[in-house]
NUFI-940584 format. One record per residue (C-alpha): residue in one letter; z, y negated, x. Coordinates in steps of 0.05 Angstrom, whole numbers, plus 5000, padded with zeros to 4 digits. Each point is the difference from the previous one (the first is absolute). Layout:
residues N
<r = A, c3 = Z, c2 = Y, c1 = X>
...
END
This chain:
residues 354
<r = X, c3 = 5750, c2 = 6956, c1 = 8335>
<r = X, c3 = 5034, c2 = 4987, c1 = 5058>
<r = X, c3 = 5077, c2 = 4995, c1 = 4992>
<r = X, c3 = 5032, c2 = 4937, c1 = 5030>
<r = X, c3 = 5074, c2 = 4975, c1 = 5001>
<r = X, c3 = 5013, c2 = 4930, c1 = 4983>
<r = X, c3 = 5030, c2 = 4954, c1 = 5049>
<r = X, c3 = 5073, c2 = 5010, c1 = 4962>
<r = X, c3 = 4984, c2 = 5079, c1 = 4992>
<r = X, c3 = 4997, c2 = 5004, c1 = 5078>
<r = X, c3 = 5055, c2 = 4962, c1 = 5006>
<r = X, c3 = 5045, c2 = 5036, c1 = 4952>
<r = X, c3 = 4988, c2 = 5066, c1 = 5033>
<r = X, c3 = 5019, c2 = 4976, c1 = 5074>
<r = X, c3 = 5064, c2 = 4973, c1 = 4970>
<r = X, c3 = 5017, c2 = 5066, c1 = 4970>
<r = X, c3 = 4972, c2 = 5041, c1 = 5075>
<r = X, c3 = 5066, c2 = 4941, c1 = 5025>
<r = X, c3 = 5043, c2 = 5022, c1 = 4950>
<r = X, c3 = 4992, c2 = 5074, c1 = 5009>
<r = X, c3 = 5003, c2 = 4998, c1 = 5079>
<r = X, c3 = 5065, c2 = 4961, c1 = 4998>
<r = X, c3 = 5029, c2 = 5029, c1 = 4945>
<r = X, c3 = 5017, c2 = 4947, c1 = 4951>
<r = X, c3 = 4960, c2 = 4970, c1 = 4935>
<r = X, c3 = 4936, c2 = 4962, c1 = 4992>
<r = X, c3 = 5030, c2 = 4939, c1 = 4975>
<r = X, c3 = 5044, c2 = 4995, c1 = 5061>
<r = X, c3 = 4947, c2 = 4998, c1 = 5047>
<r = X, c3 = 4962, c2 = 4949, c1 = 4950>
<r = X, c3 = 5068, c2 = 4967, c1 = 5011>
<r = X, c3 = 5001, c2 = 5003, c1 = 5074>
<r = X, c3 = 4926, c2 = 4986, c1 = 5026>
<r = X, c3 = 4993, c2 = 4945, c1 = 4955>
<r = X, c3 = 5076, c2 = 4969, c1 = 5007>
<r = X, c3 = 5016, c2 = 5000, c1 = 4931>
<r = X, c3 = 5074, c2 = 5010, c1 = 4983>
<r = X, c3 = 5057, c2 = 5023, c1 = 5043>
<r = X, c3 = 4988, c2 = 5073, c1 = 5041>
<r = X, c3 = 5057, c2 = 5027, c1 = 5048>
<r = X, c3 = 4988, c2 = 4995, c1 = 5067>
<r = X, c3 = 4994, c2 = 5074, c1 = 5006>
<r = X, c3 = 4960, c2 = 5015, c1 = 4953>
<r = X, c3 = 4948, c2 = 4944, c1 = 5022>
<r = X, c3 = 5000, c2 = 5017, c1 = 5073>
<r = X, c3 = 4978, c2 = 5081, c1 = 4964>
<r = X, c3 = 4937, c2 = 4962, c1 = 4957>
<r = X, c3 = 4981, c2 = 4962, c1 = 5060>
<r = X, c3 = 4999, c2 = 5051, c1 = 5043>
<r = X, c3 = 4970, c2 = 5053, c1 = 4954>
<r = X, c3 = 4939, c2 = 4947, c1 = 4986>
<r = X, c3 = 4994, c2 = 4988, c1 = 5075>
<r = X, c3 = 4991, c2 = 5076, c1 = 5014>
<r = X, c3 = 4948, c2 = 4999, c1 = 4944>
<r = X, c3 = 4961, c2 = 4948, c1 = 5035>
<r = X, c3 = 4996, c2 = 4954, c1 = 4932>
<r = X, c3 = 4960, c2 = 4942, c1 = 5015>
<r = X, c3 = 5038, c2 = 4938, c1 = 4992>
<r = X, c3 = 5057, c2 = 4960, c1 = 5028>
<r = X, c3 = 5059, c2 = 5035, c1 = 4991>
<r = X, c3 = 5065, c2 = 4958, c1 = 4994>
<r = X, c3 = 5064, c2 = 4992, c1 = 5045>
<r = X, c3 = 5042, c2 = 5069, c1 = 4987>
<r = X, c3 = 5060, c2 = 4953, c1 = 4990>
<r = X, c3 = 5025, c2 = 4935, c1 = 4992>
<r = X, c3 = 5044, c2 = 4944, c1 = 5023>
<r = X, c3 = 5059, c2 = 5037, c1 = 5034>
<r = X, c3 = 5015, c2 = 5077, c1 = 5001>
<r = X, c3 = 5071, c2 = 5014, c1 = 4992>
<r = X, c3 = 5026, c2 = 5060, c1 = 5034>
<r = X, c3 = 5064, c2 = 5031, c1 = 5000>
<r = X, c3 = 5037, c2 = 5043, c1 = 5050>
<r = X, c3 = 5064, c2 = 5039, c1 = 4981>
<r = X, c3 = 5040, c2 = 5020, c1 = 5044>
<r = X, c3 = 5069, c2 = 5025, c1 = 5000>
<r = X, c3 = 5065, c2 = 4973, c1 = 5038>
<r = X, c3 = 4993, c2 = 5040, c1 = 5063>
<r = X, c3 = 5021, c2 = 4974, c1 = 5063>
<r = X, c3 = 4990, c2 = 5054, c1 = 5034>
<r = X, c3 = 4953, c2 = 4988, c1 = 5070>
<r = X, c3 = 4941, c2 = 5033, c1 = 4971>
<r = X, c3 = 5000, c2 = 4950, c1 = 4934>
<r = X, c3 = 5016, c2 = 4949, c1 = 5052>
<r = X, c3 = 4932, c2 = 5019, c1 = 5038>
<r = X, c3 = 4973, c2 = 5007, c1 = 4930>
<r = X, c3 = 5020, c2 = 4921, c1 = 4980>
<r = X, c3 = 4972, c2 = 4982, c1 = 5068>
<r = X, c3 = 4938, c2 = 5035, c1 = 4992>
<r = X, c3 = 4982, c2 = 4969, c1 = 4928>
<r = X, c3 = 5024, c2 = 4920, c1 = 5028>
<r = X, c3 = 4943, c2 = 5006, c1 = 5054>
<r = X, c3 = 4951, c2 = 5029, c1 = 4955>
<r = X, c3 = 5013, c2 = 4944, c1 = 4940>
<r = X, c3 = 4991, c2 = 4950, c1 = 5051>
<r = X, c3 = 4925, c2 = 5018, c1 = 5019>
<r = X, c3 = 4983, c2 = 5009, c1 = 4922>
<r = X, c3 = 4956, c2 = 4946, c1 = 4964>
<r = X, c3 = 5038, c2 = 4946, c1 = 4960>
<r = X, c3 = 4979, c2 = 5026, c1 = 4935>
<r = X, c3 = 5046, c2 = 5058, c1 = 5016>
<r = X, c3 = 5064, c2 = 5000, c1 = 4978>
<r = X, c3 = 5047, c2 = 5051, c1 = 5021>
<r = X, c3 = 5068, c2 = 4998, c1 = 4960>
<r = X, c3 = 5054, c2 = 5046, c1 = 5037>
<r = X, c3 = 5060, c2 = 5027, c1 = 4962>
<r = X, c3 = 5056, c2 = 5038, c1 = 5039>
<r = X, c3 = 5033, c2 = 5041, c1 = 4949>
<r = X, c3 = 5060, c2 = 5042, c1 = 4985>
<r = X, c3 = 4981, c2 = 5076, c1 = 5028>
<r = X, c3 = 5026, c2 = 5039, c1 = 4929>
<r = X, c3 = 5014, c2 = 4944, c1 = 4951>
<r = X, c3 = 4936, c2 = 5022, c1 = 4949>
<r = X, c3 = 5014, c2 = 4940, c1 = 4948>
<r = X, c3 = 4983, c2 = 4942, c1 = 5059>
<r = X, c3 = 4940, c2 = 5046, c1 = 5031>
<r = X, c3 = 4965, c2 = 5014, c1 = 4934>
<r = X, c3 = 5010, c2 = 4927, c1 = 4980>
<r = X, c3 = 4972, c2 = 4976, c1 = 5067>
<r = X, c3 = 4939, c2 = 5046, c1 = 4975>
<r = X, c3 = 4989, c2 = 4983, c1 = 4930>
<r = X, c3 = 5021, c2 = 4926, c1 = 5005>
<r = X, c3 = 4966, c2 = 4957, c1 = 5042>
<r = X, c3 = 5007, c2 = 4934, c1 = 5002>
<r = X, c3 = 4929, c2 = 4980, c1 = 5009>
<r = X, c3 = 4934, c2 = 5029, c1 = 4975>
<r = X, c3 = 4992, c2 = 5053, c1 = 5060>
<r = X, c3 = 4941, c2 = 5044, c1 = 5031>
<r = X, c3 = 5030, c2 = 5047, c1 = 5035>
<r = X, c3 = 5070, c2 = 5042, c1 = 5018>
<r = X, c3 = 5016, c2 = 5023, c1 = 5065>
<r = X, c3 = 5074, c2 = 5049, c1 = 4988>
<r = X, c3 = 5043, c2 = 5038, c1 = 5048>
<r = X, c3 = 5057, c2 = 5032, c1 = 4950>
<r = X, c3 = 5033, c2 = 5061, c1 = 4983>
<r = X, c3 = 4959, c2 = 5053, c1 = 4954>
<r = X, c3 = 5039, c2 = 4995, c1 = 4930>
<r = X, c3 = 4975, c2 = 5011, c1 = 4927>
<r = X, c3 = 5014, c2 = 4925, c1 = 4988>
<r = X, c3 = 4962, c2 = 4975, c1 = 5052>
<r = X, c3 = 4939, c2 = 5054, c1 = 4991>
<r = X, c3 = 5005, c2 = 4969, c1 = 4931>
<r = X, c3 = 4999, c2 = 4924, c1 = 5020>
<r = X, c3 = 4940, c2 = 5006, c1 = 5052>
<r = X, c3 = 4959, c2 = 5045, c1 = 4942>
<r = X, c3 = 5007, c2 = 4945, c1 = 4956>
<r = X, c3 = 4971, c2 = 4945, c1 = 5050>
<r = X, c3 = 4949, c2 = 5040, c1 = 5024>
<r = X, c3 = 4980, c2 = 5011, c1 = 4933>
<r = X, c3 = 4995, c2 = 4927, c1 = 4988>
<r = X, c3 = 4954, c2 = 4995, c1 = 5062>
<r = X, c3 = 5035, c2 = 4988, c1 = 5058>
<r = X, c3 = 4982, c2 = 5026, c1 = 5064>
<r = X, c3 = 5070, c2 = 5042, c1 = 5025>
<r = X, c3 = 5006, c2 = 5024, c1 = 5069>
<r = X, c3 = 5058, c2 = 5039, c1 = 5023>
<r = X, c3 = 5023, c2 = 4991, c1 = 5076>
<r = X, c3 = 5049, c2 = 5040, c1 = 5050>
<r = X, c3 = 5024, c2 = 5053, c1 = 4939>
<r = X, c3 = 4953, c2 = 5019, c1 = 4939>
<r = X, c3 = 5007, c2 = 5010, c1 = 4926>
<r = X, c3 = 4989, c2 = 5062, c1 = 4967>
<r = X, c3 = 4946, c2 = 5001, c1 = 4941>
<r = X, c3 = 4987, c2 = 4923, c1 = 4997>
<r = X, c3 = 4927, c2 = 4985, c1 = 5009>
<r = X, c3 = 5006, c2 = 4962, c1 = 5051>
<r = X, c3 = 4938, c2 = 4969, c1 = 5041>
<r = X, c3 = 5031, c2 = 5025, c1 = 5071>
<r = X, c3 = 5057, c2 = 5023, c1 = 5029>
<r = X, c3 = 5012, c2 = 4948, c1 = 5071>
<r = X, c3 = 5037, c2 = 5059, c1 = 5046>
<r = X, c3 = 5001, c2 = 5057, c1 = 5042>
<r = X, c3 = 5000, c2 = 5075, c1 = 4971>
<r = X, c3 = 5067, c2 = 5005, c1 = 5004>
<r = X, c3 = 5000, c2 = 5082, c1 = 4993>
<r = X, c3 = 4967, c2 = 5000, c1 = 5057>
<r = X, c3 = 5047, c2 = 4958, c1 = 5040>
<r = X, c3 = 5051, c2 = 5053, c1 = 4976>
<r = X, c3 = 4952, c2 = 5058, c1 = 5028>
<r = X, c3 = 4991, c2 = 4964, c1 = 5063>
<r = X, c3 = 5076, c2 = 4990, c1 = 5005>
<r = X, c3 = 5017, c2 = 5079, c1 = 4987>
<r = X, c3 = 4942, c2 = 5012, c1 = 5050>
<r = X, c3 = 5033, c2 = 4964, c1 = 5053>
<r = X, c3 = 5064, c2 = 5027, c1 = 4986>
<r = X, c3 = 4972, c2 = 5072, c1 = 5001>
<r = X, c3 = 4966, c2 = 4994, c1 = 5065>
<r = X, c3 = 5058, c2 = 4963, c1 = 5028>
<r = X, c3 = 5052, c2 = 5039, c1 = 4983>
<r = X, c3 = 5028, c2 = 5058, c1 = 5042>
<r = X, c3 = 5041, c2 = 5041, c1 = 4958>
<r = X, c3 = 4998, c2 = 5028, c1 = 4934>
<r = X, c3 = 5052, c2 = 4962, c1 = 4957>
<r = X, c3 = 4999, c2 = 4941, c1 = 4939>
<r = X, c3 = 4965, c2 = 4940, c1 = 5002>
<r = X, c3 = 5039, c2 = 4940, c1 = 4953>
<r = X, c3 = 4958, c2 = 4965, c1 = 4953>
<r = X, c3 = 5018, c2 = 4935, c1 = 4988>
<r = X, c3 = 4966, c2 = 4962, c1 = 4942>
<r = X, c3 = 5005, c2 = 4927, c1 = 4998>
<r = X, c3 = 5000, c2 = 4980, c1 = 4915>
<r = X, c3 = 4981, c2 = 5059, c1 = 4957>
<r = X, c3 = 4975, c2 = 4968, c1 = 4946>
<r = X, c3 = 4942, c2 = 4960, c1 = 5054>
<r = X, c3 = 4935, c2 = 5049, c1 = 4992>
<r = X, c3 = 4986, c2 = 4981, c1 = 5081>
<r = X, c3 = 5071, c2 = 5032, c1 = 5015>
<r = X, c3 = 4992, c2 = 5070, c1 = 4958>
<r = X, c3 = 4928, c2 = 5011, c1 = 5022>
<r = X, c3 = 5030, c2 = 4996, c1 = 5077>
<r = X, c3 = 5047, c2 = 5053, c1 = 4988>
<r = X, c3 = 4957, c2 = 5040, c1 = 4966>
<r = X, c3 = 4947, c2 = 5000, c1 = 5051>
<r = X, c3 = 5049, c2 = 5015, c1 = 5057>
<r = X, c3 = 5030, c2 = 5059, c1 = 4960>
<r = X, c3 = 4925, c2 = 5026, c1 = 4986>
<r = X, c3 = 4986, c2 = 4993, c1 = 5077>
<r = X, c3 = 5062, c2 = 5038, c1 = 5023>
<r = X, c3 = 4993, c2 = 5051, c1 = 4946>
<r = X, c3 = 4927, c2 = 5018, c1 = 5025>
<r = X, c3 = 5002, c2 = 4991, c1 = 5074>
<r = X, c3 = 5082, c2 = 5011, c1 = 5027>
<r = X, c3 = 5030, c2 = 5052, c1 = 4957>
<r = X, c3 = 5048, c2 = 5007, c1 = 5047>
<r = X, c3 = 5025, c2 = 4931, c1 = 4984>
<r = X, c3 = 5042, c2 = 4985, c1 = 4924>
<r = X, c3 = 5020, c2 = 4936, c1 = 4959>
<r = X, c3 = 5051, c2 = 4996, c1 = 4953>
<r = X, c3 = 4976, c2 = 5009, c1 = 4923>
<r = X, c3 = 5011, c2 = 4922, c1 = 4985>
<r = X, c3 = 4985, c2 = 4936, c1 = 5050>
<r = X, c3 = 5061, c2 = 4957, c1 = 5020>
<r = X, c3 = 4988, c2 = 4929, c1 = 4961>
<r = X, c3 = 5026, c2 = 4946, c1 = 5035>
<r = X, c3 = 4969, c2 = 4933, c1 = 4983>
<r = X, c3 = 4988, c2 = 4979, c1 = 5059>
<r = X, c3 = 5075, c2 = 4982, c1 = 5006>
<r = X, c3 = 5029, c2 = 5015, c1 = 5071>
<r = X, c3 = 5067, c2 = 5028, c1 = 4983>
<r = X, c3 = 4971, c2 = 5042, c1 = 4951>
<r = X, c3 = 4945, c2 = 5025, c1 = 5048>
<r = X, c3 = 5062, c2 = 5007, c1 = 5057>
<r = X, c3 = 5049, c2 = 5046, c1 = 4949>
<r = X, c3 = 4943, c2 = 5044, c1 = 4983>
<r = X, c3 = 4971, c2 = 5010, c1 = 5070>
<r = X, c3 = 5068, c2 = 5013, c1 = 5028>
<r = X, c3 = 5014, c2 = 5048, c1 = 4944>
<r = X, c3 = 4942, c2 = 5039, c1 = 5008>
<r = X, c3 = 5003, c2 = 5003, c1 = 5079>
<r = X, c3 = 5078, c2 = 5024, c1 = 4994>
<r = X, c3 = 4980, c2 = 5063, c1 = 4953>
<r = X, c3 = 4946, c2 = 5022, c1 = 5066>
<r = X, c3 = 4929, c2 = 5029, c1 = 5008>
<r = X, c3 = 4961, c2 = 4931, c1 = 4996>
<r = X, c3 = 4945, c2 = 5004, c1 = 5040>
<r = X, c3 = 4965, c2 = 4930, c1 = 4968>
<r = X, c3 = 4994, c2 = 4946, c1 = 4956>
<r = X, c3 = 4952, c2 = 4965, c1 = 4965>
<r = X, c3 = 5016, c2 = 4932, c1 = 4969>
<r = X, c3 = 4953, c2 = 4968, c1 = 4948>
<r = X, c3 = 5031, c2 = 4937, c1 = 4995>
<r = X, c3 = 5053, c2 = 4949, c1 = 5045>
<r = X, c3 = 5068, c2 = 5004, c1 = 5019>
<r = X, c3 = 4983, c2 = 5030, c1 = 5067>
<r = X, c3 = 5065, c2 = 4979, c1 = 5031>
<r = X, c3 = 5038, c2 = 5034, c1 = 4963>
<r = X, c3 = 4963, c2 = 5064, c1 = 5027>
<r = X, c3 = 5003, c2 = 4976, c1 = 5068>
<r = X, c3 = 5083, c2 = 4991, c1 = 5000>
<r = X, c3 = 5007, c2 = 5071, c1 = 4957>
<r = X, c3 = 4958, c2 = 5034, c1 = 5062>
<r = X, c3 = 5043, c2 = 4961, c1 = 5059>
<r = X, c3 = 5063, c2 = 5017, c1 = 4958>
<r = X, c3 = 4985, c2 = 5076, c1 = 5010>
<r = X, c3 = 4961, c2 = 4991, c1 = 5061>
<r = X, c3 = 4934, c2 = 5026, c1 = 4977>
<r = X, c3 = 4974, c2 = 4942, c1 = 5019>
<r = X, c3 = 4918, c2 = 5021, c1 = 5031>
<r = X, c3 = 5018, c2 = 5072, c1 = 4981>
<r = X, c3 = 4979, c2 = 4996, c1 = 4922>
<r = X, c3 = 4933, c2 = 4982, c1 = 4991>
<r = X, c3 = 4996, c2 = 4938, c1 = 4943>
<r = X, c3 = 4932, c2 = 4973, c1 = 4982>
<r = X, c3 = 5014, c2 = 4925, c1 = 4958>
<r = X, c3 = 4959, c2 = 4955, c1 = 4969>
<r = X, c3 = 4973, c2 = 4924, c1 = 5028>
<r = X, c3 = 4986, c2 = 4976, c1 = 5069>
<r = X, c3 = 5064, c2 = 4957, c1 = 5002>
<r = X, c3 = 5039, c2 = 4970, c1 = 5064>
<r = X, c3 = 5061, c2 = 5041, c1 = 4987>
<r = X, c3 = 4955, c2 = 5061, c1 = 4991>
<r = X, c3 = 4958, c2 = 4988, c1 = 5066>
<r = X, c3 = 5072, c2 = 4990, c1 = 5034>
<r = X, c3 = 5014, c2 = 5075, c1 = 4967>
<r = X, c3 = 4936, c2 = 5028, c1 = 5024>
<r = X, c3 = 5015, c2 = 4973, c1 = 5077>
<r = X, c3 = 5065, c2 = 5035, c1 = 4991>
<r = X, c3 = 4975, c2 = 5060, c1 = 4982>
<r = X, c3 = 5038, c2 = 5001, c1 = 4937>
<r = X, c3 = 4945, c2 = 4995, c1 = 4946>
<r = X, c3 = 4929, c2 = 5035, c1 = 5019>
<r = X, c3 = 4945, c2 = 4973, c1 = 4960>
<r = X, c3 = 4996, c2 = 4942, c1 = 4954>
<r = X, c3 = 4953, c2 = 5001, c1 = 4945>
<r = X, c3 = 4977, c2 = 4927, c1 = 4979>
<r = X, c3 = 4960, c2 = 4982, c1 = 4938>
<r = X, c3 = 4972, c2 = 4930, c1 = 5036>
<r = X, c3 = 5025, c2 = 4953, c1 = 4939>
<r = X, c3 = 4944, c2 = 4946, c1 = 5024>
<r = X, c3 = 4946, c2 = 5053, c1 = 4977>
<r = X, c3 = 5034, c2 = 5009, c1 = 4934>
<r = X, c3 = 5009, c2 = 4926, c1 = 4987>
<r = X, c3 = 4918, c2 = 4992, c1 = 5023>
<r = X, c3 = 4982, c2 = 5057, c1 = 4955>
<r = X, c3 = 5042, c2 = 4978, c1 = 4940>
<r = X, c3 = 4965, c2 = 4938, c1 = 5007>
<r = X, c3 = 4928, c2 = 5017, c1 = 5008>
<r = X, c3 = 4999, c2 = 5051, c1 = 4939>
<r = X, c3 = 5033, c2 = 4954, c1 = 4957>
<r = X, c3 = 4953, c2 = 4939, c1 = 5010>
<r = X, c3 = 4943, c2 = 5046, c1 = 5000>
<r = X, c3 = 5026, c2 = 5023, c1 = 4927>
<r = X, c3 = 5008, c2 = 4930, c1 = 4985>
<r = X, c3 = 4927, c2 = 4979, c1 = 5022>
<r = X, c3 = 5017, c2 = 4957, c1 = 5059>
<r = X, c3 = 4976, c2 = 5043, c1 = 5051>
<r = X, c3 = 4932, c2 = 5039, c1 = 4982>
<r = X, c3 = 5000, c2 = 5050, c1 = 5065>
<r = X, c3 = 5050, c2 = 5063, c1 = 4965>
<r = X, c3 = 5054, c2 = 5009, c1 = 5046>
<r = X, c3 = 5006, c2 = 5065, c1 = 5050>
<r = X, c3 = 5021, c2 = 5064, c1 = 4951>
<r = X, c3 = 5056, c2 = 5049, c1 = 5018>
<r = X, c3 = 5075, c2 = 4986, c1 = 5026>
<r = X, c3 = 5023, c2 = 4949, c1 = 5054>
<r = X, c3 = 5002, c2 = 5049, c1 = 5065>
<r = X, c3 = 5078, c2 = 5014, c1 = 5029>
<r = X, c3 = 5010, c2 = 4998, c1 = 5084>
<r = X, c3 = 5043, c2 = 5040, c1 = 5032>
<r = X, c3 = 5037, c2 = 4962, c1 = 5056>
<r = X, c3 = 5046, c2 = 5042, c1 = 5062>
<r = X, c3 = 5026, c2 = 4995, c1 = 5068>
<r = X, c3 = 4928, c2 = 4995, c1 = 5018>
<r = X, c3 = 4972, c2 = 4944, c1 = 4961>
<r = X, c3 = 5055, c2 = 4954, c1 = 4978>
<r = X, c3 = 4987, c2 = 4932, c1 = 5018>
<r = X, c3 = 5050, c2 = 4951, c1 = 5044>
<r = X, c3 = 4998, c2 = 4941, c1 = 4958>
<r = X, c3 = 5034, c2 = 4991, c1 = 4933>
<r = X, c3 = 4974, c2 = 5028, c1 = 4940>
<r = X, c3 = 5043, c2 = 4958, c1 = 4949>
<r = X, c3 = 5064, c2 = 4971, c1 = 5043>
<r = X, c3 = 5062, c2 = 5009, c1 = 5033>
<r = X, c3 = 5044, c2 = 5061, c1 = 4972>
<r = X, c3 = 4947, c2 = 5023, c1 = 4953>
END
């Protein structure tokens, strides 16, 4: 007798083939191909797409509806890179579909009770969360918890440790700090110490540059030492200014390596002494005041992490989550340039005095 599945049989089994390739229940992809009740947007943009790769034979509905609410946090920086960074994201949000709608928050850099809030409580049912914050438990906590609920979570410029995140929008910031310590190494011409100066310790981006230029010093320039812990300076320019001039006054610095801003007060530390183009400093950002360094011979290389690509990636992972955009977005970190004497453009990257 020859064994044959009913109509409802067949069907019942390619719903459960959905459910198993994107991971959630048979009743939500009942739920979502047959738009009956209410379905994140994630979590119908994974059904859709899972039943697409299956090749199931029927029309398969929109992967979202009406408007798709997406917020970017980011904090109150006004440094020139989060300047570029702001720039970067207005151009992109103006070539985005009207059913995109991106909701930017600029907020305070360490104040966890407004940055968790901003994550747990939006004020509109949203798709997607696009975050550049410092890596605390709270905030590991808070992004958990939405991701949990289904949104899609994308971390730009700095990343989280241990969230589950769908991407991480930056460069690989260890290997900015290799490249740095590189540079430095090959640069320099006599043994001595090279100052480490770390922008916000508690910004994942910031400790994973350090770490990377102590790793590539370690291994390639023995000859070459950094002090046991990394100035922190906030990017504040007095701050930057009392520790350079500090460290220069106590001898034997050979180079510097800033992960973060505050570059002038580097640049009036080295004139004070008059080291100025006898230290070797690698910074970070292709800024005006930093191509004005490099001219001058005072700062070598700059190392830019090209804030338009993070803003483009952020974007193009997070709608993919979200099901706007079917095509999965390019894999792997946002690539870093390094700019010098050689290859610094003449017209402004940002403005006057930056």
């Amino acid at each position: 007798m020859t064994d044959t599945a009913s109509p409802r049989r067949k069907r019942t089994a390619r719903f459960v083939e959905i459910a198993e390739a994107a991971g959630v229940s048979p009743a939500t992809v009942d739920r979502v191909l047959n738009e009956r009740g209410s379905v994140s947007a994630a979590m119908r943009a994974r059904v859709v797409t899972a039943a697409r790769q299956l090749g199931v034979p029927r029309v398969l509905p929109e992967t979202h509806h009406g408007l798709v609410h997406i917020d970017v946090l980011l904090p109150q920086n006004s440094t020139p890179f989060f300047q570029r960074l702001t720039l970067g994201l207005e151009r992109s949000m103006q070539m985005l579909d009207r059913r995109i709608v991106l909701h930017r928050q600029f907020l305070p850099e360490a104040d966890d009770a407004v940055i968790t809030r901003a994550i747990l409580k939006p004020n509109y049912k949203r798709a997607g969360l696009i975050v550049t914050t410092h890596d605390t438990a709270a905030v590991r906590d808070a992004l958990r918890s939405v991701i949990a609920q289904g949104e899609a979570v994308v971390t730009m410029v700095t990343d989280i440790d241990a969230v589950e995140r769908v991407h991480y929008a930056g460069i690989d910031n260890r290997l900015a700090g290799r490249t740095a310590g590189y540079f430095v190494g090959r640069l320099a011409k006599e043994p001595g110490r090279v100052l480490l100066i770390c922008s916000r310790k508690d910004y994942h981006a910031h400790i994973e540059r350090i770490s990377g230029c102590r790793e590539q010093l370690a291994e390639s320039f023995p000859h070459l030492v950094c002090d046991e812990e990394a100035v922190e300076t906030l990017d504040d320019v007095d701050q930057c200014h009392r520790a350079v001039l500090k460290s220069l006054k106590r001898g034997d610095v050979v180079g510097i390596y800033n992960s973060g801003y505050a570059s002038a007060g580097i640049e009036a530390a080295l004139r004070k002494v008059g080291a100025t183009g006898k230290i070797v400093w690698a910074g970070h950002e292709m800024l005006d005041l930093h191509r004005q360094y490099i001219e001058e011979g005072t700062m070598d290389i700059a190392i830019d992490q090209d804030p338009d690509g993070q803003v483009i990636s952020a974007l193009q992972h997070a709608l993919n989550a979200c099901g706007v955009l079917e095509t999965p977005a390019p894999p792997g970190p946002v690539e870093f340039r390094i700019f010098c004497s050689a290859n610094v453009r003449r017209n402004p990257y940002l403005g006057v005095g930056n």
